[in-house]
C-alpha beads as a LAMMPS data file, in Angstrom:
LAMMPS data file: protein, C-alpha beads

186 atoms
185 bonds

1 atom types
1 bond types

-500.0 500.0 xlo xhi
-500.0 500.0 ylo yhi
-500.0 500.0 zlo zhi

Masses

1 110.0

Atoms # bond

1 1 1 234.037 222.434 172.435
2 1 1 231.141 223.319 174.116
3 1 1 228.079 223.896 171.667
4 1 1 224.806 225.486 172.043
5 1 1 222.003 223.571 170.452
6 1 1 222.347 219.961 169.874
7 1 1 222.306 218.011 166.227
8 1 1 222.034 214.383 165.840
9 1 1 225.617 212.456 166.236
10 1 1 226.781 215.522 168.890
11 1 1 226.858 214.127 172.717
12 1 1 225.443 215.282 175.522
13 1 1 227.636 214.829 178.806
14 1 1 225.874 215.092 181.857
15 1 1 226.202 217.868 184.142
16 1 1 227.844 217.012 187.907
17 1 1 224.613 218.533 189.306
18 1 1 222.642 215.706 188.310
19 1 1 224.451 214.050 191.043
20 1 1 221.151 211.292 192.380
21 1 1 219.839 210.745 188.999
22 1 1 219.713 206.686 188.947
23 1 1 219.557 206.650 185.315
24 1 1 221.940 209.713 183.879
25 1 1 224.886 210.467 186.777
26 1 1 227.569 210.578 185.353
27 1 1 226.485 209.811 181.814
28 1 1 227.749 210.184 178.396
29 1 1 224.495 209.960 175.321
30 1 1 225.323 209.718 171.970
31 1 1 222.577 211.618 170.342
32 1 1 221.143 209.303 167.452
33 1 1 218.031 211.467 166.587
34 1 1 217.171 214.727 167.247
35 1 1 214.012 216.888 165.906
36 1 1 211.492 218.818 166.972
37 1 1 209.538 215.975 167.237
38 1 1 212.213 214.871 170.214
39 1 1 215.128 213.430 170.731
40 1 1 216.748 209.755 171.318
41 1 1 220.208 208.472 171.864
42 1 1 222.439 205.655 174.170
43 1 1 224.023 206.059 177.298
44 1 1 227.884 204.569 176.405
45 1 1 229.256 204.758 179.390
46 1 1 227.040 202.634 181.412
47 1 1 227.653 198.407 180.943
48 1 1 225.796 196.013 182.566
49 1 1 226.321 193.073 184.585
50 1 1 225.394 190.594 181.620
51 1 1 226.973 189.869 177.918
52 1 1 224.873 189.616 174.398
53 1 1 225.574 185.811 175.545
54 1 1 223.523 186.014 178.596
55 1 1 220.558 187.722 176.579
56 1 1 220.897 185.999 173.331
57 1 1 222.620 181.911 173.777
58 1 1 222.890 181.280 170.121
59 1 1 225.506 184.453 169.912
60 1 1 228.140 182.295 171.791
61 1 1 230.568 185.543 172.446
62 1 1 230.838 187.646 175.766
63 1 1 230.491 191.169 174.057
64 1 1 229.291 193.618 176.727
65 1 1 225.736 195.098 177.271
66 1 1 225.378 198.919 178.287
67 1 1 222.515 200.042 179.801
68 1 1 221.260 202.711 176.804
69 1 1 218.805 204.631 178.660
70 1 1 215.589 204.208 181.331
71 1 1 213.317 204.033 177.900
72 1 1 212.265 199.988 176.944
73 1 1 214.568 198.390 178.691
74 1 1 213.280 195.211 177.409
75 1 1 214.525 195.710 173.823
76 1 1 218.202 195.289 172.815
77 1 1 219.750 198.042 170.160
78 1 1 222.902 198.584 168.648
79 1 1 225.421 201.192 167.275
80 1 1 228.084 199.873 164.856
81 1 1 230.334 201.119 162.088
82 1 1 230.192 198.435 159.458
83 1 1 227.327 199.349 157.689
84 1 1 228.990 197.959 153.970
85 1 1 228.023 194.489 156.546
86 1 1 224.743 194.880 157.918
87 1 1 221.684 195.814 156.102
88 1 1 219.023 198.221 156.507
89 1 1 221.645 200.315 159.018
90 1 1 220.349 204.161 159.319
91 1 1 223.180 206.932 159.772
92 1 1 223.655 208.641 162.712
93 1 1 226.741 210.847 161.424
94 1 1 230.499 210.411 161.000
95 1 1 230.925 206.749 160.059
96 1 1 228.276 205.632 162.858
97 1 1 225.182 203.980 162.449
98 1 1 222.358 202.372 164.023
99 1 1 220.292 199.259 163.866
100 1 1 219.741 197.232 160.632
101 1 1 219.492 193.043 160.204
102 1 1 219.907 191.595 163.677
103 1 1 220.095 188.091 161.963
104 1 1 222.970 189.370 160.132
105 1 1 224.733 190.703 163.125
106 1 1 224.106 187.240 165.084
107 1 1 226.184 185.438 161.766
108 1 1 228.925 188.126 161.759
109 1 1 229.285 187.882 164.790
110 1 1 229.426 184.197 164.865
111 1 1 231.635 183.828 161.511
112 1 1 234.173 186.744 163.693
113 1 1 233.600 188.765 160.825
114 1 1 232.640 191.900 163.195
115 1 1 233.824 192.711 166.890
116 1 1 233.284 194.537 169.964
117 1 1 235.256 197.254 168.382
118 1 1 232.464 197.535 165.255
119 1 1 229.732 197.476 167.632
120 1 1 227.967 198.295 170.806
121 1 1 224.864 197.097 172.561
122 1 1 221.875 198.503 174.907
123 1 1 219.426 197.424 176.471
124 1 1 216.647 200.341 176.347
125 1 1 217.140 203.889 174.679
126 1 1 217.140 207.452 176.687
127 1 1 214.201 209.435 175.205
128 1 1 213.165 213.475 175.035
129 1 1 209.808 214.470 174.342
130 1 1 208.988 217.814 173.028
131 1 1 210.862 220.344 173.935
132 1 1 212.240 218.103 176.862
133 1 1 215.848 217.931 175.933
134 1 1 215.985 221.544 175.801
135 1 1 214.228 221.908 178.845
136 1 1 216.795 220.061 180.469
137 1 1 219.901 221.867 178.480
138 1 1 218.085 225.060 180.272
139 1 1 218.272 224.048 183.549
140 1 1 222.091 223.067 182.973
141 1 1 221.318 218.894 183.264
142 1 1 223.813 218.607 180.210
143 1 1 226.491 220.075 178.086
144 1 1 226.779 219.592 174.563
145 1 1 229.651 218.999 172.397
146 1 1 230.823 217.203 169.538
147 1 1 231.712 213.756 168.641
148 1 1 235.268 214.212 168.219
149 1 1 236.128 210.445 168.475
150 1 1 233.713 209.699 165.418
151 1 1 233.314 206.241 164.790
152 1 1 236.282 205.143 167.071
153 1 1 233.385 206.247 169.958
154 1 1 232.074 202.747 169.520
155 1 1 235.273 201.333 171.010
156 1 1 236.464 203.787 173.432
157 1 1 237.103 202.851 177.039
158 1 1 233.581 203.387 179.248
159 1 1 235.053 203.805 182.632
160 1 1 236.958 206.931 182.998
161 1 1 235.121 208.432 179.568
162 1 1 232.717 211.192 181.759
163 1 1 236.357 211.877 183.993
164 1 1 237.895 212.172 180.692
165 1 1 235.067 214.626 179.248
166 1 1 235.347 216.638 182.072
167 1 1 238.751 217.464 182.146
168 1 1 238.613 218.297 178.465
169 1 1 235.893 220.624 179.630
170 1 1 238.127 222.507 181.373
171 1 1 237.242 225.348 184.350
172 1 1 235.120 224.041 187.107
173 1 1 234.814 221.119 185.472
174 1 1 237.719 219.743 185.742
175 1 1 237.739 219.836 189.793
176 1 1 234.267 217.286 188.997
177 1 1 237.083 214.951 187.354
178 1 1 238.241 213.917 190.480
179 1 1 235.186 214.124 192.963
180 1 1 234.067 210.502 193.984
181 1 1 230.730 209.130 191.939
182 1 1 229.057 209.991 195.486
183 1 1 230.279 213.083 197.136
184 1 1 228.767 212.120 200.679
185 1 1 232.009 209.448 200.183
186 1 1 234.361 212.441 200.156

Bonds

1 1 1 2
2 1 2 3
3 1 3 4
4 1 4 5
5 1 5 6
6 1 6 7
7 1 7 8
8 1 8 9
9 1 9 10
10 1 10 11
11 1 11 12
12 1 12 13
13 1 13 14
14 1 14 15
15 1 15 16
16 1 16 17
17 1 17 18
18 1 18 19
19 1 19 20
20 1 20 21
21 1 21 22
22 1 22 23
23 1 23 24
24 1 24 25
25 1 25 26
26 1 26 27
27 1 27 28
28 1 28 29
29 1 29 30
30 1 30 31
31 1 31 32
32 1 32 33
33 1 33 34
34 1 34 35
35 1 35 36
36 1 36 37
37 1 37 38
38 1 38 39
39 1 39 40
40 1 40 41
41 1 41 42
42 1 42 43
43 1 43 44
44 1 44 45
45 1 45 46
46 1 46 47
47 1 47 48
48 1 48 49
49 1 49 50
50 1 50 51
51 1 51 52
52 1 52 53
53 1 53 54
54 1 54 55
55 1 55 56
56 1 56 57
57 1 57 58
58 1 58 59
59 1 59 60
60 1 60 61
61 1 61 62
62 1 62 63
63 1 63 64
64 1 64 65
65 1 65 66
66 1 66 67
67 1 67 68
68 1 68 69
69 1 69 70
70 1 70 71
71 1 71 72
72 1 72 73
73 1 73 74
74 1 74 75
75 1 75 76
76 1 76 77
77 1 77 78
78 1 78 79
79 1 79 80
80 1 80 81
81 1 81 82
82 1 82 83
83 1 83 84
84 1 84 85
85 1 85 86
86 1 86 87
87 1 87 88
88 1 88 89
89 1 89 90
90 1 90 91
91 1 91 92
92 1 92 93
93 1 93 94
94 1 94 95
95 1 95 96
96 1 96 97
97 1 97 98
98 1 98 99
99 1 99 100
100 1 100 101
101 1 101 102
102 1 102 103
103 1 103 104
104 1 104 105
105 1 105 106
106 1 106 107
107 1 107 108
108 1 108 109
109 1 109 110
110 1 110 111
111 1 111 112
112 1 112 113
113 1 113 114
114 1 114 115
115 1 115 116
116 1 116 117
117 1 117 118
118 1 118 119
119 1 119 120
120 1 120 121
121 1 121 122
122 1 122 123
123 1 123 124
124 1 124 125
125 1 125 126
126 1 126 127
127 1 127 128
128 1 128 129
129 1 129 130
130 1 130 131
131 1 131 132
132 1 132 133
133 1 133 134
134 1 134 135
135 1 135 136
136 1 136 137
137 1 137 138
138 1 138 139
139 1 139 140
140 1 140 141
141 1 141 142
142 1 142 143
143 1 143 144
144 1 144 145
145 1 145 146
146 1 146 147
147 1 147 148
148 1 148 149
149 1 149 150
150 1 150 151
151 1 151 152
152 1 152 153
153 1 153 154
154 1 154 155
155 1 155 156
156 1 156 157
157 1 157 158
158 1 158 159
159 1 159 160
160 1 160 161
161 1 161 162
162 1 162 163
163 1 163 164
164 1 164 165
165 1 165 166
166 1 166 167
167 1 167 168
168 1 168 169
169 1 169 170
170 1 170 171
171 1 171 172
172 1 172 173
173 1 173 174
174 1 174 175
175 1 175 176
176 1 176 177
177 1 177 178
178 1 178 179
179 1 179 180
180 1 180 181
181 1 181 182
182 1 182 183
183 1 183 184
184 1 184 185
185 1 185 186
């Protein structure tokens, strides 16, 4: 379902005419915030070539890294669904939150009290200013719709999840589902 104006938790798939765009080809954003003040949210579909291992030694577990967006890439964040586990956790919407006590993740982690299918990691955020997400849904850079997965978004499979979205999409779209990442390829 295609909507009009985004709302915080909704996801923004990105359009094939982005095709170039380093950062958001082919992307899927989970929108975590979204105001007039601006907008913020995490790539999903995007893992790196390193683990929370590789970043962090002490959390001895190769859980993968995505890259959340081209906004402080030096910072790590996470999503997760276990909030009744880690304090200070702020709702995004349907069973899904974000951030809280990354001391407490390291031990539940550690203990195997939480999993890769509770949580997700990024390195960096994507960010809208002002009017700059709208901007953007204007000049047809993304569609809208909602989370349908709700909290089992956290888990689903990255690498065929924008294929996936487009086919649901339906219409043109759905000819997109099958184009190669770089159509100079085809």
């Amino acid at each position: 379902m295609i909507l009009t104006k985004p709302t915080k938790g909704d996801l923004l798939v990105a359009e094939p005419s982005i095709i170039g765009d380093l950062s958001f080809n082919r992307s899927i954003v989970l929108l975590t915030d979204h105001s007039k003040e601006g907008s913020i949210g995490f790539i999903l579909n995007k893992p790196l070539e390193f683990t929370i291992n590789d970043l962090i030694p002490e959390i001895e577990t190769p859980f993968k890294v995505y890259n959340g967006g081209p906004v402080e890439q030096d910072n790590l964040y996470f999503i997760h669904k276990v909030p009744d586990l880690i304090p200070n956790s702020i709702e995004i919407s349907l069973g899904i939150f974000w951030g809280g006590d990354f001391s407490e993740v390291s031990k539940l982690i550690l203990d195997g009290k939480i999993s890769e299918k509770d949580i997700k990691f990024f390195l960096g955020y994507s960010g809208w200013e002002i009017n700059q997400l709208e901007n953007e849904l204007k000049s047809n850079a993304w569609v809208v719709t909602k989370n349908v997965h709700k909290k089992a978004i956290i888990e689903k499979d990255y690498q065929f999840f924008w294929k996936e979205k487009m086919v649901e999409l339906g219409g043109d779209y759905s000819i997109w589902s099958n184009a190669p990442e770089n159509p100079s390829y085809n």
